[in-house]
C-alpha positions as a Markdown table, in Angstrom:
| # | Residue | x | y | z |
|---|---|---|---|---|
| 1 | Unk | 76.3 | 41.0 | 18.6 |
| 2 | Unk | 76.4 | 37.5 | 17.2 |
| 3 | Unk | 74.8 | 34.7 | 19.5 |
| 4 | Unk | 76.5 | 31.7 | 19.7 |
| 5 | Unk | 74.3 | 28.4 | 19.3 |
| 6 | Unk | 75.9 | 27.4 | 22.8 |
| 7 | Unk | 74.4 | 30.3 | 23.9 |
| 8 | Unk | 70.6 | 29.1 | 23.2 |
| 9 | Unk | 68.5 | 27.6 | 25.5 |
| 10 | Unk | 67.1 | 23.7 | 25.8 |
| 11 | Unk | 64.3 | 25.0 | 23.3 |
| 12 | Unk | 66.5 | 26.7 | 21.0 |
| 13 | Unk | 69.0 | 23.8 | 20.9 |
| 14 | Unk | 66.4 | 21.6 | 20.1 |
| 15 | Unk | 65.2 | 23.6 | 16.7 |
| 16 | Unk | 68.5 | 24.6 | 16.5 |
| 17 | Unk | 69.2 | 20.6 | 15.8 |
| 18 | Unk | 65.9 | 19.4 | 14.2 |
| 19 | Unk | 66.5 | 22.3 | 11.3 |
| 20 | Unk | 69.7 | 21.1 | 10.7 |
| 21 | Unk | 68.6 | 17.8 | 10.7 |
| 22 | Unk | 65.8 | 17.6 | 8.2 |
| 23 | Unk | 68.6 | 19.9 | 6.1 |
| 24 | Unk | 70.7 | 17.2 | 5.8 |
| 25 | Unk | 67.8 | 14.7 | 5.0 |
| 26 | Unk | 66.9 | 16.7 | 2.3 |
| 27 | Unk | 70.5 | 16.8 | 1.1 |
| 28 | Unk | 71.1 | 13.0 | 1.9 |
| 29 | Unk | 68.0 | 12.1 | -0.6 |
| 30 | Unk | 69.1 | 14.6 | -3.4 |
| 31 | Unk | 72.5 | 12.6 | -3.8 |
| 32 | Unk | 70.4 | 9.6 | -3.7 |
| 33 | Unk | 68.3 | 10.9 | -6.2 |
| 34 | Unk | 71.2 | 11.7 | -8.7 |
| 35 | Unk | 72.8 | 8.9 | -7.8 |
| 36 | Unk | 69.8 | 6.4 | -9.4 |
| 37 | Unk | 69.7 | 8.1 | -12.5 |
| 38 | Unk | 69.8 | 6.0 | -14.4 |
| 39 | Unk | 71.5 | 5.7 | -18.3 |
| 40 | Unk | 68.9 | 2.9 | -19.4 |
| 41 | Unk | 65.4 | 4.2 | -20.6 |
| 42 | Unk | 63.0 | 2.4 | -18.8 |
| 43 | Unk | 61.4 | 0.3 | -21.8 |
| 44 | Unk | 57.6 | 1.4 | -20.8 |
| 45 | Unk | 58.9 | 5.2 | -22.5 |
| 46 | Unk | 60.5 | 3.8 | -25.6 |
| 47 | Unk | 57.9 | 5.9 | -27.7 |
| 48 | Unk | 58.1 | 9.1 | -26.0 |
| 49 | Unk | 61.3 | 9.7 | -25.4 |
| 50 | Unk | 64.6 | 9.3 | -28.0 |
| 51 | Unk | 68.3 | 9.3 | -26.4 |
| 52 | Unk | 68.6 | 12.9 | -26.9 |
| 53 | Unk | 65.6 | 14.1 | -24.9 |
| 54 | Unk | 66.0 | 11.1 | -22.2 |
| 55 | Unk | 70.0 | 12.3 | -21.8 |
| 56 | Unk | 68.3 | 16.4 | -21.6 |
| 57 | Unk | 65.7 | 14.9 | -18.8 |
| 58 | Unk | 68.7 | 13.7 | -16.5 |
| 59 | Unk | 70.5 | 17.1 | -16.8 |
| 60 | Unk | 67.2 | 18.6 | -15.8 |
| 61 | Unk | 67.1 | 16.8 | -13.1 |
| 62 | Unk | 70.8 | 17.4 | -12.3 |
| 63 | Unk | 70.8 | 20.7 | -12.7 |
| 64 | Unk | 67.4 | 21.2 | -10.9 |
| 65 | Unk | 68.4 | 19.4 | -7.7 |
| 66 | Unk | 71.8 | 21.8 | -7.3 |
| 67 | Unk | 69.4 | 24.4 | -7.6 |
| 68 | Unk | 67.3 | 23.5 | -4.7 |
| 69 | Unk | 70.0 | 22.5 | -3.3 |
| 70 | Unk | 71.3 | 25.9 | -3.4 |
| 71 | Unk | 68.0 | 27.6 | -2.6 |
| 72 | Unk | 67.5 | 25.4 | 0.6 |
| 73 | Unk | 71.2 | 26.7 | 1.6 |
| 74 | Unk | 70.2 | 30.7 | 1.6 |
| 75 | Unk | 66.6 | 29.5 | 3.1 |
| 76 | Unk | 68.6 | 28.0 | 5.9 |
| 77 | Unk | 71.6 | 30.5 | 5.9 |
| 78 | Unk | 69.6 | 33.5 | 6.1 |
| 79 | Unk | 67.4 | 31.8 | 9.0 |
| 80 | Unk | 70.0 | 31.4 | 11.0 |
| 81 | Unk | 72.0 | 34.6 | 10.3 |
| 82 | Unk | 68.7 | 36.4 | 11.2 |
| 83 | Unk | 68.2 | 34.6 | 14.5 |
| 84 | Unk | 71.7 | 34.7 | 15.9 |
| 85 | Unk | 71.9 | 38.3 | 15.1 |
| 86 | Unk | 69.0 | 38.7 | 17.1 |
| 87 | Unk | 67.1 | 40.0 | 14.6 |
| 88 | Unk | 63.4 | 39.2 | 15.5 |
| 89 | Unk | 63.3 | 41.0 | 18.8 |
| 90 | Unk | 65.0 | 43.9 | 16.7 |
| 91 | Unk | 62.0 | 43.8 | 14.1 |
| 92 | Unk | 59.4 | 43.8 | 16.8 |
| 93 | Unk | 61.4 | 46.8 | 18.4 |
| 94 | Unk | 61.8 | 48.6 | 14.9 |
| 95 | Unk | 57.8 | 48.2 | 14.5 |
| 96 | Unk | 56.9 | 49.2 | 18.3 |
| 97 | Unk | 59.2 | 52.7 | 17.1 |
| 98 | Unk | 56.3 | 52.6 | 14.7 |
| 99 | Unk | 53.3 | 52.3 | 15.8 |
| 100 | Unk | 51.9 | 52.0 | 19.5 |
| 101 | Unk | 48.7 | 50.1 | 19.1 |
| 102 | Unk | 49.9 | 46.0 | 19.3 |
| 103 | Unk | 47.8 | 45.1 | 15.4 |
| 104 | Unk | 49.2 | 47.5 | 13.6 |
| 105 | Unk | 53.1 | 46.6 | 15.2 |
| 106 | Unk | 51.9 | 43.1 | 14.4 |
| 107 | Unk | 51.0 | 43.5 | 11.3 |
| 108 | Unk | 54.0 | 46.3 | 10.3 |
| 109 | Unk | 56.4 | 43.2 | 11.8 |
| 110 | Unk | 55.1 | 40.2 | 9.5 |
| 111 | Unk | 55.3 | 42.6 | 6.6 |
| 112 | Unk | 58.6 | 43.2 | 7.1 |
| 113 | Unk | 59.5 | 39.9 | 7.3 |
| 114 | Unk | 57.2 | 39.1 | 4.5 |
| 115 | Unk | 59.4 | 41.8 | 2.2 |
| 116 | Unk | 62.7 | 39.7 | 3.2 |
| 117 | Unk | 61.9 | 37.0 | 2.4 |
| 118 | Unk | 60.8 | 37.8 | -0.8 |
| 119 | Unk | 64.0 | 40.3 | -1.3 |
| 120 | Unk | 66.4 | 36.9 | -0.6 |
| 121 | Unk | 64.2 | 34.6 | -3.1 |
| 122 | Unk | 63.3 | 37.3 | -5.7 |
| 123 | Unk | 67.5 | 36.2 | -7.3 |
| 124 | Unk | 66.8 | 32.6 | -6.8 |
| 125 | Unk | 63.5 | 33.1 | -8.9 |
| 126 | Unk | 64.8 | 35.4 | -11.5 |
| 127 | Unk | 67.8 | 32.4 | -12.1 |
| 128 | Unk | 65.5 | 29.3 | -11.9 |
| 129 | Unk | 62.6 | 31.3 | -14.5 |
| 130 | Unk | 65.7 | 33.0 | -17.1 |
| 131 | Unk | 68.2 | 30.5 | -16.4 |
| 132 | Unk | 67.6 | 27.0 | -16.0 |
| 133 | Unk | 64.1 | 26.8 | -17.5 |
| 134 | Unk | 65.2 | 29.3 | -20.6 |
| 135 | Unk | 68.1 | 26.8 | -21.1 |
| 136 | Unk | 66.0 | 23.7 | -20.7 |
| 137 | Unk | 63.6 | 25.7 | -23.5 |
| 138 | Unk | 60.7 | 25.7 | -20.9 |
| 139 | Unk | 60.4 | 29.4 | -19.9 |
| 140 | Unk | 58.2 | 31.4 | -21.9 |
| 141 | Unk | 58.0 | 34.3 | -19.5 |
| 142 | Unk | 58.7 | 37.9 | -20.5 |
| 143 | Unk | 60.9 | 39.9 | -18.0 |
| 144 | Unk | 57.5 | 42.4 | -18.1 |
| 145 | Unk | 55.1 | 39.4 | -17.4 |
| 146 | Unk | 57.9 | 38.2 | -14.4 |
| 147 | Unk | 57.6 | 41.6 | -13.1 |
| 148 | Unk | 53.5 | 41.7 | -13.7 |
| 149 | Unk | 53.1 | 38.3 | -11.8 |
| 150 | Unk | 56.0 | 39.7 | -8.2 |
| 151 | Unk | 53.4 | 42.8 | -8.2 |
| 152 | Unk | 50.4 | 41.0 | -8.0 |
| 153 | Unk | 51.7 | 38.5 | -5.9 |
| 154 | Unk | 52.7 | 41.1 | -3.3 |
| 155 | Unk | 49.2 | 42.9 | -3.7 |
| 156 | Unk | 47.4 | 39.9 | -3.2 |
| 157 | Unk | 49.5 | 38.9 | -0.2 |
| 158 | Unk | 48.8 | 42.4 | 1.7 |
| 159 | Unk | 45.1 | 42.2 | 0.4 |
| 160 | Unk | 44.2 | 39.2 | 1.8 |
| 161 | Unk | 47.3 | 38.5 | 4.1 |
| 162 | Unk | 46.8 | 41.8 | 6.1 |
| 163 | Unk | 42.9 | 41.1 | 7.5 |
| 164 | Unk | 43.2 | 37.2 | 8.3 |
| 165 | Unk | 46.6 | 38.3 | 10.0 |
| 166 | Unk | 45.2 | 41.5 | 11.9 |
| 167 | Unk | 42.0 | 39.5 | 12.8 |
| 168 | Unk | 44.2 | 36.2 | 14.3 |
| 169 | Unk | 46.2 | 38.7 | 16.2 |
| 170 | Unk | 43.0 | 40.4 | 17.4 |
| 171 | Unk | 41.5 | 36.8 | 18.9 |
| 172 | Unk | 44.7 | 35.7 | 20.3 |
| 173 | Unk | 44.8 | 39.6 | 22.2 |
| 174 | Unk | 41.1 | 40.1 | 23.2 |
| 175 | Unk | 39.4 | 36.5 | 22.8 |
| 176 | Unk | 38.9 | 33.6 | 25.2 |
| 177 | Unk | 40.2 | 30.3 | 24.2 |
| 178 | Unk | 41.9 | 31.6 | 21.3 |
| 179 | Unk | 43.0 | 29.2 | 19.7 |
| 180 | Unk | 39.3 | 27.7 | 18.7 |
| 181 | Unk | 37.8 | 31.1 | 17.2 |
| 182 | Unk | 41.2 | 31.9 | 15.5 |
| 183 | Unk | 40.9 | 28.4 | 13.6 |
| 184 | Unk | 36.9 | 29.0 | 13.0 |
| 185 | Unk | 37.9 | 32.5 | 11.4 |
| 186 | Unk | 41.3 | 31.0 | 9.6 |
| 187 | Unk | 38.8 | 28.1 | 7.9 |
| 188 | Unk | 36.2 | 30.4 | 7.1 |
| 189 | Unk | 39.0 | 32.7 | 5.5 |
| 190 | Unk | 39.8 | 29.6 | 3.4 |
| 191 | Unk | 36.7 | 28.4 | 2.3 |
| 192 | Unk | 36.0 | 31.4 | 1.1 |
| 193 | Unk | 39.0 | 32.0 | -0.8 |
| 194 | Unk | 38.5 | 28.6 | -2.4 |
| 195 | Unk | 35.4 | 29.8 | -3.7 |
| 196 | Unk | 36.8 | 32.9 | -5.0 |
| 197 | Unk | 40.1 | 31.6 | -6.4 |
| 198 | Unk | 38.9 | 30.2 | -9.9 |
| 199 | Unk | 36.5 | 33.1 | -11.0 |
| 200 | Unk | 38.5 | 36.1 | -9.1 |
| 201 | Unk | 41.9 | 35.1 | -8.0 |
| 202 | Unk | 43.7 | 33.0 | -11.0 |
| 203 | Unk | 41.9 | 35.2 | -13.2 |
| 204 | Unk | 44.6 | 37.8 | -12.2 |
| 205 | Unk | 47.2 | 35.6 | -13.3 |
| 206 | Unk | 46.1 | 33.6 | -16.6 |
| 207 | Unk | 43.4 | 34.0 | -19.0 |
| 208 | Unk | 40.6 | 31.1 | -19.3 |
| 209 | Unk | 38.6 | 30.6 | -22.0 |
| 210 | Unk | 35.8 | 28.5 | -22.1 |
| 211 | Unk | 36.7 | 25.5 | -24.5 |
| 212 | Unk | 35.0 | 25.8 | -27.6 |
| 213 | Unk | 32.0 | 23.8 | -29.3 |
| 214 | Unk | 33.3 | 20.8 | -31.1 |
| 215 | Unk | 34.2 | 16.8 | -30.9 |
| 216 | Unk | 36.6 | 16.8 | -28.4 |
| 217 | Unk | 34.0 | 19.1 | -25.8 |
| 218 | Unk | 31.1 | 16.7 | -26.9 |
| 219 | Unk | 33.6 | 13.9 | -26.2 |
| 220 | Unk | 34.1 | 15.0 | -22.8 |
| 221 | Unk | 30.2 | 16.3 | -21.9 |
| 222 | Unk | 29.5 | 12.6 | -23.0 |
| 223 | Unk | 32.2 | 11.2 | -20.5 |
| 224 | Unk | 31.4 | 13.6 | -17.5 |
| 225 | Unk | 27.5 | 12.0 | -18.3 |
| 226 | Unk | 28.7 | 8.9 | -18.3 |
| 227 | Unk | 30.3 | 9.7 | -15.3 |
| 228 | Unk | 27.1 | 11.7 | -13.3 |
| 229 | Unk | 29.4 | 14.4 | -13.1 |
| 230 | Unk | 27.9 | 17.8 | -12.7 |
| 231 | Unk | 30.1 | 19.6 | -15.3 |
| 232 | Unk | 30.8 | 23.5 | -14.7 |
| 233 | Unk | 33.4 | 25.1 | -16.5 |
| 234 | Unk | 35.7 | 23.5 | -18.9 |
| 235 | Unk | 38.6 | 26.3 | -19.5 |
| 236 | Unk | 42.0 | 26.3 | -21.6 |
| 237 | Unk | 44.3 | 28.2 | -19.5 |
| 238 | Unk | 47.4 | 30.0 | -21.5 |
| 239 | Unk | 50.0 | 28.2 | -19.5 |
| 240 | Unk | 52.3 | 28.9 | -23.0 |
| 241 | Unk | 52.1 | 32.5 | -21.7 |
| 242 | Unk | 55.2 | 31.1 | -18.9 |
| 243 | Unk | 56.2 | 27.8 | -19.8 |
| 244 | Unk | 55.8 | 25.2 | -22.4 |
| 245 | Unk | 55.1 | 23.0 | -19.4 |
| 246 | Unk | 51.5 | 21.2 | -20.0 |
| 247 | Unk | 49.2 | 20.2 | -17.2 |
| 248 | Unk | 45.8 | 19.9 | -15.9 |
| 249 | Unk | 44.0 | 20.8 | -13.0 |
| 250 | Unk | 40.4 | 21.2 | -10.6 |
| 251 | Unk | 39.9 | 23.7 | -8.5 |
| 252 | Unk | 36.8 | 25.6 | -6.6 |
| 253 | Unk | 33.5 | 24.0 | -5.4 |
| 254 | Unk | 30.1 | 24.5 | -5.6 |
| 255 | Unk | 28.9 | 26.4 | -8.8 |
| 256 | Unk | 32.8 | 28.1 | -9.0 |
| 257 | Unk | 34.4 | 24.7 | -9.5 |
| 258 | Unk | 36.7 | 24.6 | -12.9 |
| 259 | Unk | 38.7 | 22.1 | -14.6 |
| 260 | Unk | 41.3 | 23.7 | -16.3 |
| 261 | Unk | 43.7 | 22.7 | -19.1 |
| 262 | Unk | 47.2 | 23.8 | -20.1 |
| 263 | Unk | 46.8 | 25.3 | -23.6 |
| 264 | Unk | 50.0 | 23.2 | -24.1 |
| 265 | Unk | 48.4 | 20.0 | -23.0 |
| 266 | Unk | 45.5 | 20.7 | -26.1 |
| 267 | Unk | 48.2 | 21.0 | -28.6 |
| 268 | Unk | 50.3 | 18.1 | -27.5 |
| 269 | Unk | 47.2 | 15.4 | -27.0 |
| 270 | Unk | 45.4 | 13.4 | -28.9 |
| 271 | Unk | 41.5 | 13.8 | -28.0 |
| 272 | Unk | 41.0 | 10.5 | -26.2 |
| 273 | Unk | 44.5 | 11.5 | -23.9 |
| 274 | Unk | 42.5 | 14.1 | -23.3 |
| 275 | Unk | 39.2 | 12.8 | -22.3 |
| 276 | Unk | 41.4 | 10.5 | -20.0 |
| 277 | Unk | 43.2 | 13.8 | -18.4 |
| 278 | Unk | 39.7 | 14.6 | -17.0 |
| 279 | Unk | 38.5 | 11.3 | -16.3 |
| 280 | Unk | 41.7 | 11.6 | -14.1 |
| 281 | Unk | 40.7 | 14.4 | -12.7 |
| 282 | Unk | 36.6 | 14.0 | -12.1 |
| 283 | Unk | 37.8 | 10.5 | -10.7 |
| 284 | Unk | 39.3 | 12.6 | -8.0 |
| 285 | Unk | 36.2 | 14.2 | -7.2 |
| 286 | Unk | 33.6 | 11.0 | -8.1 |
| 287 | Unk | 36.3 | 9.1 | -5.2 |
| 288 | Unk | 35.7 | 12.1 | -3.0 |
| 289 | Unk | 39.3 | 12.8 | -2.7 |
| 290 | Unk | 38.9 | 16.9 | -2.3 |
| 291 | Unk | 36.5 | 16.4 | 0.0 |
| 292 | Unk | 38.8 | 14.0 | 2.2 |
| 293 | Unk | 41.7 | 16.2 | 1.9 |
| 294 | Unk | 39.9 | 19.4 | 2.8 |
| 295 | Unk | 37.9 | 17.8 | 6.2 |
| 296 | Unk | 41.9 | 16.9 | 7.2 |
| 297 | Unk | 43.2 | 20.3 | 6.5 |
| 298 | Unk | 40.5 | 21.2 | 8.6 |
| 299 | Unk | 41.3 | 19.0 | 11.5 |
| 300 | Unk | 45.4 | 20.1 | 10.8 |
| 301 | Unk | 44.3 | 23.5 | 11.3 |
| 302 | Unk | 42.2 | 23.0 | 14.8 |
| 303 | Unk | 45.8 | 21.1 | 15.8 |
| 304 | Unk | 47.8 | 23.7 | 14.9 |
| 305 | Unk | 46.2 | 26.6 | 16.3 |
| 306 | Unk | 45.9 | 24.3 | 19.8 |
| 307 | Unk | 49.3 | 23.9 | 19.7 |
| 308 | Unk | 50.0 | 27.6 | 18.9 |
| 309 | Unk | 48.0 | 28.1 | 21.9 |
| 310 | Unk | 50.1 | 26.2 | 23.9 |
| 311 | Unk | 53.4 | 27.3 | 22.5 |
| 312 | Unk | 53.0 | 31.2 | 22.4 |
| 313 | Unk | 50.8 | 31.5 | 25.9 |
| 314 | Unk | 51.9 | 34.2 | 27.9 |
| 315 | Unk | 54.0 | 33.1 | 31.2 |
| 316 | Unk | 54.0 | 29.6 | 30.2 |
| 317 | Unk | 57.4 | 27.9 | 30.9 |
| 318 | Unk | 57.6 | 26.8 | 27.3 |
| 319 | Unk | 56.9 | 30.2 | 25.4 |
| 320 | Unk | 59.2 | 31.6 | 27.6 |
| 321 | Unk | 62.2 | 29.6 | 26.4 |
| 322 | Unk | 60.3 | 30.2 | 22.8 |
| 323 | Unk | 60.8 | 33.7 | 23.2 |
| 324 | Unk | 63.9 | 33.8 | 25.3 |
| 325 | Unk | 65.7 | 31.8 | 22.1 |
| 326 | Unk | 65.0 | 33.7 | 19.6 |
| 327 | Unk | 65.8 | 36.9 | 21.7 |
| 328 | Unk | 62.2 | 38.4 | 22.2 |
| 329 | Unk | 61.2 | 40.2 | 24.9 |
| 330 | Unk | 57.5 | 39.7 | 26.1 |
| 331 | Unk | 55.2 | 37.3 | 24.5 |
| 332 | Unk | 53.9 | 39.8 | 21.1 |
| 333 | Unk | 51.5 | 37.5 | 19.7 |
| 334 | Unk | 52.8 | 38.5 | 15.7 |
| 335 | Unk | 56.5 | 37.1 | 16.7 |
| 336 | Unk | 54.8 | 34.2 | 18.5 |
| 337 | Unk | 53.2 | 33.0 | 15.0 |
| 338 | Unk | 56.5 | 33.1 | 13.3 |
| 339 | Unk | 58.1 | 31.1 | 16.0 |
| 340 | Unk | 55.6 | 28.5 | 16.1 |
| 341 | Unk | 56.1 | 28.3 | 12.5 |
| 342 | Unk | 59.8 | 28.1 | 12.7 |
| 343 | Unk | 59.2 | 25.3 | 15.5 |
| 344 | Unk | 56.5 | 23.5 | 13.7 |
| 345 | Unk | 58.3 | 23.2 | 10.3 |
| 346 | Unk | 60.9 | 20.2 | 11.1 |
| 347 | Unk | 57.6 | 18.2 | 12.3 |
| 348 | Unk | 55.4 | 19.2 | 9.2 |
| 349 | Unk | 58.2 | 18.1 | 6.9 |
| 350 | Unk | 58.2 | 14.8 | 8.4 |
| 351 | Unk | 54.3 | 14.9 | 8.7 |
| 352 | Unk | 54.3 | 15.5 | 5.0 |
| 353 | Unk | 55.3 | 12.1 | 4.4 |
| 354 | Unk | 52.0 | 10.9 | 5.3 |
| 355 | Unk | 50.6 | 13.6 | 3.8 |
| 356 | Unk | 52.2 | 12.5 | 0.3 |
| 357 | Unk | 51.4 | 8.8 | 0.9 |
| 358 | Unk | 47.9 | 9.7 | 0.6 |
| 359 | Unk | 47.9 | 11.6 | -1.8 |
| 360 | Unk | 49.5 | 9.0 | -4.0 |
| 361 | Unk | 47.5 | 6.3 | -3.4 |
| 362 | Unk | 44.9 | 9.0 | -4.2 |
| 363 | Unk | 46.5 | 9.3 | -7.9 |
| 364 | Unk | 46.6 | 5.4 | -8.2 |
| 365 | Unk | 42.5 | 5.4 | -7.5 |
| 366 | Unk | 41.9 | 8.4 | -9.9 |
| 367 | Unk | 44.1 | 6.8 | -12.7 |
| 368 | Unk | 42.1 | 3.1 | -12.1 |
| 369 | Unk | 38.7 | 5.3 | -12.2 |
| 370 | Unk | 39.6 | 6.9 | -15.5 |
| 371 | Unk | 41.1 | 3.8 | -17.0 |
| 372 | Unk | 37.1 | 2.2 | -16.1 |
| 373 | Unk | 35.4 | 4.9 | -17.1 |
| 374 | Unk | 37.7 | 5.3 | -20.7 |
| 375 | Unk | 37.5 | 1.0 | -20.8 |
| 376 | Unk | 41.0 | 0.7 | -21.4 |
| 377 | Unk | 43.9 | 1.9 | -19.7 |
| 378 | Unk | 45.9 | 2.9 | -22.9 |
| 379 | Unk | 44.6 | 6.7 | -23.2 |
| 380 | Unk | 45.9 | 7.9 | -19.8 |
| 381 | Unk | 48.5 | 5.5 | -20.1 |
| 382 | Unk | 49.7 | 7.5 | -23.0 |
| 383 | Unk | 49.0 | 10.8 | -22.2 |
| 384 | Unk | 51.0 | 10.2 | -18.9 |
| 385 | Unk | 53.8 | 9.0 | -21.1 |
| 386 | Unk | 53.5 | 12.1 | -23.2 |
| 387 | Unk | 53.7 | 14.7 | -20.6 |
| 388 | Unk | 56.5 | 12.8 | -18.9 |
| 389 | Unk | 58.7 | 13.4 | -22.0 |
| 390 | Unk | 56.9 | 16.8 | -22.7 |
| 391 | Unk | 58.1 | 18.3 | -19.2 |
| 392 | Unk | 61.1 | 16.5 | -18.9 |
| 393 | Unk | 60.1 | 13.9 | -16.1 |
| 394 | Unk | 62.9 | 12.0 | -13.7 |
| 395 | Unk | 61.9 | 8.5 | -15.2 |
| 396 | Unk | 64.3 | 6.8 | -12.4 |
| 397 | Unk | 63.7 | 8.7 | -8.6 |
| 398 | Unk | 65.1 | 7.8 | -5.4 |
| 399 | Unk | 62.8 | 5.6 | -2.9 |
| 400 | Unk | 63.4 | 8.2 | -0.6 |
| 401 | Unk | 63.2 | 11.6 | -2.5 |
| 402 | Unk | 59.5 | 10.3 | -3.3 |
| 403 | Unk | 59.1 | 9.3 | -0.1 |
| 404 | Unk | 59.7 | 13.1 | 0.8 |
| 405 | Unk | 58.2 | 15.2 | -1.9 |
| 406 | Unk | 56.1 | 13.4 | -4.3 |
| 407 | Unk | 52.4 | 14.1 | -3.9 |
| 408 | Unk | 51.9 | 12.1 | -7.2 |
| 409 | Unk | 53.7 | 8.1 | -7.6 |
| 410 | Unk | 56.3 | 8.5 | -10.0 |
| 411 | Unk | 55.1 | 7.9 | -13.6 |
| 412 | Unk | 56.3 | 4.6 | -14.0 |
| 413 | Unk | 54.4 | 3.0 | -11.1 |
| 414 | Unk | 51.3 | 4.8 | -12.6 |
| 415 | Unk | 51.8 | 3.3 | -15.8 |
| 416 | Unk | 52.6 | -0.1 | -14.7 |
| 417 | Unk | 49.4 | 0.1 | -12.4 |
| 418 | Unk | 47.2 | 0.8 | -15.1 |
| 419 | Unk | 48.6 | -1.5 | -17.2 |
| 420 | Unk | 48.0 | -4.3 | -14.5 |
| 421 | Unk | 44.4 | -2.8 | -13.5 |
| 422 | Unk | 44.9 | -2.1 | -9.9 |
């Protein structure tokens, strides 16, 4: 029978309101968003971008922000339809007709959730790949590669999602102090994944080939020298395989690390844009940037997993109104984590403010290192302006959507910070 939201305890009310909440934030700062588009081309992308492709840019954006605004609807919807139907305790019943032995209903539970999830976004994926990026001219995927990449995904979700699932459930149910061995084995988990991700995980996905002999790799050994940066493996990744989208990337560590380029970045740069691109990205590592952001992950993870500890403990006052909201009988560690995530996400939405503060002023230091390690500012500066038009940038955003979302500053603040050296 449907619960009324009247019906739900203090705890419950409280989510109840702080989903809603941040919902309406997100909503509040899409209109503001459209709203300060802006019909003037901003002077600094005069060469980039004509009247044509700046007018196509803003209906990107328009027609990319009733997207999400659509897909953050059914997110929310089919949360709350879920929960007032009582529909986690009837999951956690529907698995305990299952199995008998508490990991395997665990595990059998967060799969079936898992699959749900996945069934209500797999339309919103197929319309936002065939639809709006086909229209925009971006989408490059075949239905057979679309279908290729939801298979892997799901393999490589129950492959590694499975163990690091059934062994936090294990600590949590057999293990003293929980909390501290389930973050040690959860960070492990990821530190090793990081160093498996560039030669066994995105291999499943794209094909890297190492870039071949020539100027524009002796241009960039010379710059990584110049530099002292210990340069692994320079790849061109087929990104033109899904999208005409161009990008660049680092990933890994140790002797796995990669820097990777969009084969659509190499055809649309010049060779000193380039060589800036990386510059860019070593700066990130010469300023110690991953290293920074991976100790705080760290430290998030030991908070969280404290917190979970608290939250989901059985008999305490707090997880029994956790529990008792969302219609749950007992204290099953597996509904527990997906509580605590439901509880936690208002607050890490908020947290990820911060979280994108830093990582902006981050961009601002790896864009001044590349502009003093290229001695001139115009090489990045251009190749910033050329994948701004290339991908079909939102020249004008809100204050407040970047205050949100954007881990990078928006490109017009990067340019006019390189251009004024700080």
């Amino acid at each position: 029978m449907l619960r009324s939201p009247m019906e739900i305890n203090t705890v419950g009310l409280v989510i109840l309101i702080a989903l809603l909440l941040v919902w309406n934030l997100d909503f509040v700062a899409t209109l503001l968003n459209l709203k300060a588009l802006s019909p003037e081309l901003p002077r600094e992308f005069a060469d980039v971008f004509d009247a044509e492709r700046y007018a196509r840019s803003q209906d990107y954006t328009r027609e990319s922000a009733r997207f999400g605004i659509v897909e953050s609807l059914v997110s929310l919807f089919s949360l709350l339809v879920f929960w007032f139907l009582g529909g986690f305790g009837w999951l956690d019943g529907l698995a305990r007709s299952v199995f008998d032995s508490e990991i395997a209903v665990g595990l059998l539970f967060l799969s079936l959730l898992y699959l749900g999830h996945w069934l209500i976004q797999l339309p919103l994926s197929v319309h936002s790949t065939f639809v709006i990026e086909e229209r925009f001219g971006f989408n490059k995927t075949s239905p057979a590669t679309f279908v290729a990449d939801q298979v892997k995904s799901l393999l490589l979700a129950a492959v590694l999602g499975l163990p690091l699932a059934a062994g936090i459930l294990w600590i949590f149910s057999h293990v003293g102090l929980a909390w501290l061995w389930a973050w040690l084995f959860f960070t492990a988990v990821q530190l090793v994944l990081m160093w498996l991700a560039p030669a066994v995980i995105l291999p499943l996905f794209n094909k890297f080939t190492p870039m071949e002999d020539g100027a524009l790799r002796e241009a960039i050994e010379r710059m990584a020298g110049k530099c002292g940066f210990p340069l692994g493996e320079i790849s061109v990744m087929d990104g033109s395989k899904r999208s005409t989208k161009a990008n660049a990337y680092f990933t890994g560590f140790g002797r796995t690390k990669k820097i990777a380029l969009y084969d659509t970045l190499v055809e649309e740069q010049e060779q000193d844009e380039l060589v800036a691109v990386l510059a860019h990205e070593i700066g990130h590592f010469k300023c110690r940037h991953i290293l920074q952001r991976l100790a705080v992950a760290i430290l998030q993870g030991a908070l969280l997993f404290w917190l979970l500890g608290l939250c989901i403990r059985p008999g305490g006052a707090f997880a029994s109104q956790l529990f008792e909201a969302f219609g749950v009988a007992g204290f099953p560690v597996h509904v527990g984590l997906v509580l605590f995530g439901i509880l936690f996400s208002p607050a890490s939405r908020l947290l990820g403010i911060l979280s994108n503060a830093w990582s902006r002023r981050h961009e601002f230091e790896a864009d001044a290192y590349a502009a003093r390690v290229m001695e001139s500012p115009a090489p990045l500066a251009r190749a910033l302006k050329k994948l701004s038009a290339k991908n079909l940038s939102n020249l004008t955003p809100h204050p407040l959507r970047v205050l949100l979302d954007y881990s990078h500053p928006p490109m017009i603040e990067r340019l006019r910070a390189l251009r004024s050296g700080t």
